[in-house]
N, C-alpha and C positions, 0 to 999 in steps of 0.2 A: 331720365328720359332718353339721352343719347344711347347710355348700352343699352336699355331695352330695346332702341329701336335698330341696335346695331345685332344685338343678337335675336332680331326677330326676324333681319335679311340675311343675316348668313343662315339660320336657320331654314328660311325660305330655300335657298341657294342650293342645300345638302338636300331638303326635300327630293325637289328636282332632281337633283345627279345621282338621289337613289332611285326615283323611280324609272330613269332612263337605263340605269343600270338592270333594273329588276324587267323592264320589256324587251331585255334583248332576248331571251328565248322564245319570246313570242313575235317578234321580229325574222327568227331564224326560222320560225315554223310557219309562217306565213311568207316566207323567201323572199325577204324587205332586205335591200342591204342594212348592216348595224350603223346605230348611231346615224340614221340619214346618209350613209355612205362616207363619215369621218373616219372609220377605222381605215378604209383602202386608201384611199387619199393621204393618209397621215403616213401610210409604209410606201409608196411611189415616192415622197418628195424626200429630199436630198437634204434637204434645210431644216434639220429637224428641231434645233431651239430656235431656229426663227418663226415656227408657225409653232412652237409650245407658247413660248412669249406671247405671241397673239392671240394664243386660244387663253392664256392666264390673264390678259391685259382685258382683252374681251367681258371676260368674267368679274374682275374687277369693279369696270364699269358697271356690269349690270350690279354687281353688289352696291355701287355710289348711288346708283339712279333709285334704286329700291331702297334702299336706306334715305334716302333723300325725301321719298313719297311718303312710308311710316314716319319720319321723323316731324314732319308737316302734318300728318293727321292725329298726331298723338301731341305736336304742340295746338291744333286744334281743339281737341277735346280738351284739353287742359285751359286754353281760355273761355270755351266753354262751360265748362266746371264750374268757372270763376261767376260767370253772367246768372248761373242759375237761383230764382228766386226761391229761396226755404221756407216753408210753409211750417 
């Protein structure tokens, strides 16, 4: 139950950074900065593993919190499972 639910938030995770990655040309053609305006921001600042670490720590997080929410609703269903009357 744990890798499932651990490769069902990283999976989530990847989702997401592909399909951010796949609206940047439509981002550029609607003359949106990319990425919400992280790519210009990211070449201005001076500190650049200090804001990769918090973009990776960031990320993390949301992988604990999302892994945390499946891993509660799939030990859920599994006590549920258990309560269910057979007929």
């Amino acid at each position: 139950m744990i890798k499932k639910s651990a490769r069902d938030a990283l999976g989530f995770i990847i989702i997401g950074i592909i399909f951010d990655v796949f609206l940047i040309p439509f981002e550029l053609i609607m003359h949106r900065p990319i990425l919400n305006g992280m790519v210009p921001i990211f070449e201005s600042i001076s500190r650049k593993p200090v804001v990769a670490f918090a973009i990776a720590e960031t990320t993390a997080f949301c992988w604990l919190l999302l892994f945390m929410v499946i891993l509660f609703f799939r030990w859920l269903n599994a006590a549920l499972r258990k309560q269910d009357i057979k007929k």
